[in-house]
N, C-alpha and C positions, 0 to 999 in steps of 0.2 A: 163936693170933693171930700169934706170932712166926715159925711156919714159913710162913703167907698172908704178911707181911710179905716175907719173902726170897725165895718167888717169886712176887711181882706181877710189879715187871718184869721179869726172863728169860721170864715166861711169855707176856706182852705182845709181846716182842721176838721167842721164837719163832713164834707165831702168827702175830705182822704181817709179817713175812718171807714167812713164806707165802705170806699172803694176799696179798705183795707179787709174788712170782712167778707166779702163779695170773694175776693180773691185766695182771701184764706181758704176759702172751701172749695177752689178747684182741685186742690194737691191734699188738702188735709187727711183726707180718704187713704191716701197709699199705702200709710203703715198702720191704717185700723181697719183695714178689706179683711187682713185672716182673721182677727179677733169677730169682726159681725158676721162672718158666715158663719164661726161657730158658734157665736149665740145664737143666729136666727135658725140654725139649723142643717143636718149635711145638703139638703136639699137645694142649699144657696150655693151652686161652683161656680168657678174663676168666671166662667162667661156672663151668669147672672150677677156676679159682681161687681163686673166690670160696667153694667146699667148703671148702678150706685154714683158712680164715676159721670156715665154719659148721660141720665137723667138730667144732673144738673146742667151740663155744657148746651144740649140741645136748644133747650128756651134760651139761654143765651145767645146762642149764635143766632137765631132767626126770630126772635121778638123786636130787636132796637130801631129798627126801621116804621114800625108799627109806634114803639114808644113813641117817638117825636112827631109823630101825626095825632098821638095823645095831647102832651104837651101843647101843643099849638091850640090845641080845643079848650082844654080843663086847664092850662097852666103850665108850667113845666116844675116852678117847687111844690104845687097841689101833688103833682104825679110823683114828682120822687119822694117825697114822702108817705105817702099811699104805697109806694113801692118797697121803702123800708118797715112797715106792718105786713107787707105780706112775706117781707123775707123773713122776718121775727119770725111770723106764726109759721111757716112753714121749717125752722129752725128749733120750733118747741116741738110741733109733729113728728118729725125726725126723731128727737131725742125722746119721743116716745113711745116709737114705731115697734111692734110685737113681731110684725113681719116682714118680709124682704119687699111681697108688694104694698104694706104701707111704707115703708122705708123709700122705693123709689117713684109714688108719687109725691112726695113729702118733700124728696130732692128736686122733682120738675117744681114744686111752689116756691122754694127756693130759687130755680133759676129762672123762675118768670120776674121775680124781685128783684134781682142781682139784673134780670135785662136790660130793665130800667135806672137802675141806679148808676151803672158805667158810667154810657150818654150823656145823662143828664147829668150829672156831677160836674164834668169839663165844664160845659155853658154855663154853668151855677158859678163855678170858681170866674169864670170869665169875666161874669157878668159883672164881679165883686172886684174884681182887679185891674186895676187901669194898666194898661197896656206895657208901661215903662216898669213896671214890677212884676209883670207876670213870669219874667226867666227862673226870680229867685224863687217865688210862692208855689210857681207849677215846677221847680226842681222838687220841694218838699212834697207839695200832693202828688207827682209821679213817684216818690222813694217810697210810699206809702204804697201804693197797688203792687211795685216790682216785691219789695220785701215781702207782702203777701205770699205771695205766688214763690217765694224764695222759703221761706219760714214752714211753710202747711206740713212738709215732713215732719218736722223737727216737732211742731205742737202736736201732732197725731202722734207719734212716738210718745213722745212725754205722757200725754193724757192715756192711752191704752196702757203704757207699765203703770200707771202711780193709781188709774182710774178704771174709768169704761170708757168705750167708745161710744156711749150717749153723752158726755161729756164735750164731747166734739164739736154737734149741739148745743148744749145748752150754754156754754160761752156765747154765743151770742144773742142770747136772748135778752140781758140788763145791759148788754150794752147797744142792743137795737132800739130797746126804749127810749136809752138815755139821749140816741142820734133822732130820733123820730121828734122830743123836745128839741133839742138843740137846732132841729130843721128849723123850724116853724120860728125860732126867735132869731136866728142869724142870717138864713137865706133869704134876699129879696128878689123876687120877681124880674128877670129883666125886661126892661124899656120896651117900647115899639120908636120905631125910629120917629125921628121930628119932622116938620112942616120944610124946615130949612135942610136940611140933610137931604131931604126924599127929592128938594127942588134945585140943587146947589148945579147941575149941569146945566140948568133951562138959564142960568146966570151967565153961560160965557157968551162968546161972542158965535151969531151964525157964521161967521169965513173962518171959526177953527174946531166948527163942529167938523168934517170928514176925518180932521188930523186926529180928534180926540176920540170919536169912534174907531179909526184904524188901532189905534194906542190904546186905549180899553182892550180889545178883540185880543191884540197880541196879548197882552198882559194876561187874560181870561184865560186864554189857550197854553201858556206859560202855567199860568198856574193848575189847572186841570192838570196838566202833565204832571206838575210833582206833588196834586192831590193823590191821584193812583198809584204814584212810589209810595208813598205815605203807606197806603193803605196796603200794599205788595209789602212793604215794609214788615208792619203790626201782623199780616199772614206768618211772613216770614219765619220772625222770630216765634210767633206760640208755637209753629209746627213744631220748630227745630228745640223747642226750652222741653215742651210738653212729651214729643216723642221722644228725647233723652230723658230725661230725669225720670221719666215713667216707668224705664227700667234699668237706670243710673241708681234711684234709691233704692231700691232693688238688692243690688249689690253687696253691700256689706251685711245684711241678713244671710242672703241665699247663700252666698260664696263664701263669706268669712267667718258666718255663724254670730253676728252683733245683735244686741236684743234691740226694741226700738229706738229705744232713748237712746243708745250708744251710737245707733246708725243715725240718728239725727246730730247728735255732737260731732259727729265725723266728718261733718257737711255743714259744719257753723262757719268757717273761714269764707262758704261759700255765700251762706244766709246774710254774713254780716257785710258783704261787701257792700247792699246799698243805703247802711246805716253810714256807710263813712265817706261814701263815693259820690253818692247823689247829692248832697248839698254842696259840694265843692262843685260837679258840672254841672249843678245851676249857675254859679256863681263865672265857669270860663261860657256857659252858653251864652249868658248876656253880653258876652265881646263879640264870640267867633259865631252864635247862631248857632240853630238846633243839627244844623246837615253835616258837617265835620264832628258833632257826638256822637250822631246816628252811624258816619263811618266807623268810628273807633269802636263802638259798640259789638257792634256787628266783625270786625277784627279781633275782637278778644273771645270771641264768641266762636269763632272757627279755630283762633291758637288753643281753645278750651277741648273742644270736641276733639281737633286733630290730637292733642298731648294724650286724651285718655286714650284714642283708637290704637296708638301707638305704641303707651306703655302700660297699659292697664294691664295684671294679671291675677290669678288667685292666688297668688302668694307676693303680689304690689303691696309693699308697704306703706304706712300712712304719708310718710315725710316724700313718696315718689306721687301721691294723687294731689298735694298740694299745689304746687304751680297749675293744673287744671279748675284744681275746685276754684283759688282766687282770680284767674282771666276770668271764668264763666260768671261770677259775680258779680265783677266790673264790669262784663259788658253787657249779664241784665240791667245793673243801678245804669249804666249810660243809658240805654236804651228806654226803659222808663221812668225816665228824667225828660228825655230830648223827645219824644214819640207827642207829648199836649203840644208842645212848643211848633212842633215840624205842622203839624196837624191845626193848627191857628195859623201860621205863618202861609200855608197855602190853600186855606179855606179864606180869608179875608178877602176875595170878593165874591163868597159865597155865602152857605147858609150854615154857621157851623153847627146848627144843632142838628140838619140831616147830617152834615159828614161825619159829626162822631158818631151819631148811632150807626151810620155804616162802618165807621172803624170800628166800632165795638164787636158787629156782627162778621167781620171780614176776619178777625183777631180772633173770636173764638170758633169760627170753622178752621182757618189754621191749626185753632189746638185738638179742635176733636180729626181733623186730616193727618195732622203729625201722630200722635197717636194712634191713629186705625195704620198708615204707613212703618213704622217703624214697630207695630205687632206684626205685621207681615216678613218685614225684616227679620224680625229675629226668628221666627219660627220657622222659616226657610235655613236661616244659617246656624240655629242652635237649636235649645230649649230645657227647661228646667230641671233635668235628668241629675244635675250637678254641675259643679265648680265650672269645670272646663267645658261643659257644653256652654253653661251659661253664659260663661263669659265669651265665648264665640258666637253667640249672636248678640251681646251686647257691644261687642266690634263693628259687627256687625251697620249697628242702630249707630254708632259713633261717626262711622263715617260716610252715611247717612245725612246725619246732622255738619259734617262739613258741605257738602256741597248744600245745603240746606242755605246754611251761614254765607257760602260763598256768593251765593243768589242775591243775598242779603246784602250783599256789601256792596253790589253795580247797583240794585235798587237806591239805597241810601245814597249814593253818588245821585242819584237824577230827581231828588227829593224838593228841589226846586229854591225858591227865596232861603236864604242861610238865615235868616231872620224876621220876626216884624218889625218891620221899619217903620216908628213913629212919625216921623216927618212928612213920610207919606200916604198916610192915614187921615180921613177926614175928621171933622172935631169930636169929642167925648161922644154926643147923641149918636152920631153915626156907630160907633165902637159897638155900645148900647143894641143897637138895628142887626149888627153883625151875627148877635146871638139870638137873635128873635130865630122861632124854627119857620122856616119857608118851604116850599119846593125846591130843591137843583140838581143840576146835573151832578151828576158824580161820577 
């Protein structure tokens, strides 16, 4: 217990790091796409740009199943740290790239690395946190991936005004080093389950084995169901975060003429909601459980879409996009706060290192779905001609992402156990066995 104690959090902190890198580079791209087509060349338009973009999502979305059939062979902290050298060096490639097609294999090496590192991250923090602390520790590593994914504007901005967009890049190279050490001295391995755990049913009594196989089975079948919400869940929201914000940040450049950096501060109230929001629904999840976060998440997330679809114009002032940009913050920070939590509580009697790598890969076809959907969207209902096209297909894409949200919100209702219930949990080894990666259904 004493050596779980001392690394909880290092272990937490290198995973979320990670996962915080990983995720920076889904969005970081969108305000330095014009800047590298003109460096790379006219040759580079929106379409081939837009590769830049899906290079990286692609290996993500369909490697993490594959991941934890790794894992299970070579390890799981061998692989994910394997896996943060390869995101490193494909992050220095990148930022060294002369052309468009080394540019977007450079992005696929990156999202072969980033496939691995989601996944396995989860099990890693798991492994390291006994059960009764995992609300608070997995509210910080979830505020970690959502700010990611909330932030990637706002540093792509910054770095194209102040720099270049190799820049973009090379941030994470000293500090993929620095996680690739910090792996290898803070993560341990987890357990295979024990003699006693693996044999603890062959101890009851035969005249209440039918009662306890009928009560496993329901219980099984109970949780499979709100494993699938889960994971309808994590679709869910990237479609609807990805295919808004894809051409939400968009917005105050095209239509209102803001250089990058400006259109990134314009969308800080948005970026900061899961610096201040997520350690606080860590702290109510451990009462009420992950599934009344996951609702409210998913409610501020459609009061967000619906407010822009509503009142957004080219001549909307800042102080009217506010109440939009802070629901949609809050209910990314809830959402990736409560999404480990929900995803633990109804994988526990299963294998949870297949089920994240499936939530990892369910999550980012959502984002590359939201995305392809809500281009279609808008090109049917507007397009970049100006102000007032644009902004009529970015309506468009808004309420779009309401029903998207709305989806969202009966899934999260059916999301299963509101919590892990330690009581009912078998001793520490069993915990240990939970994150061993196995075969299961999913």
């Amino acid at each position: 217990m004493t050596a779980r104690r001392y690394t909880a959090w290092p272990a937490c902190v290198v995973t979320g790091l990670a996962v915080f890198l990983c995720g920076l580079d889904h969005l970081v791209l969108l305000t330095a796409l014009p800047a590298i087509r003109s460096d790379l060349g006219r040759g580079v338009d929106a379409a081939a740009a837009g590769w830049f973009v899906n290079a990286y999502l692609v290996p993500v979305a369909v490697l993490p199943p594959l991941v934890t059939r790794l894992a299970a062979r070579f390890g799981q902290r061998r692989v994910f740290t394997a896996a943060l050298v390869v995101f490193t060096a494909g992050s220095a490639t990148a930022a060294c790239s002369a052309t468009a097609a080394l540019l977007t294999m450079a992005r696929m090496v990156q999202g072969t690395g980033a496939a691995a590192i989601a996944p396995l991250s989860l099990t890693l923090v798991a492994a390291a946190v006994p059960v009764h602390r995992r609300p608070v520790l997995l509210g910080v590593w979830g505020a970690l991936g959502g700010l990611a994914v909330a932030v990637g504007p706002v540093v792509g901005g910054a770095v194209v005004q102040w720099g270049g967009w190799q820049y973009v890049f090379w941030i994470n190279v000293p500090l993929g080093i620095l996680l690739v050490a910090a792996a290898r001295s803070f993560l341990r391995e987890p357990s295979t389950a024990t003699a006693a755990a693996a044999t603890a049913p062959t101890k009851i009594g035969p005249s209440a084995g039918w009662q306890i196989k009928t009560r496993r089975f329901r219980q099984r079948s109970r949780l499979c169901r709100g494993l699938h919400a889960v994971h309808f869940c994590g679709f869910l929201m990237h479609a609807g975060v990805f295919g808004t914000v894809f051409w939400l940040a968009q917005f105050p450049q095209t239509v209102q003429g803001h250089s990058p950096w400006e259109a990134g501060l314009r969308i800080l109230p948005w970026t900061a909601m899961p610096l201040l929001v997520a350690p606080l629904a860590g702290l109510v999840m451990g009462r009420t459980g992950a599934r009344p976060v996951l609702v409210a998440a998913f409610v501020l997330t459609t009061v967000s879409s619906g407010w822009f679809a509503l009142f957004l114009t080219p001549q909307s002032g800042y102080v009217a996009q506010l109440p939009g940009l802070l629901a949609g913050g809050m209910g990314m920070a809830l959402f990736f706060t409560a999404a480990p939590e929900a995803l633990l509580a109804n994988a526990s009697d299963l294998r949870v290192s297949d089920a994240s790598g499936f939530n990892s890969s369910v999550r980012e076809i959502g984002a590359l779905a939201g995305v392809g959907a809500s281009t279609v969207l808008f090109t049917h209902n507007g397009s970049t001609a100006g102000p007032a096209a644009f902004t009529h297909g970015l309506t468009a894409v808004l309420w779009g992402g309401v029903a998207v949200a709305g989806l969202g919100l009966l899934a999260a209702a059916a999301t299963g156990p509101a919590r892990i219930r330690v009581a009912e949990r078998t001793p520490p080894s069993a915990v240990d066995a939970a994150v061993t990666p196995q075969p299961a259904v999913l």
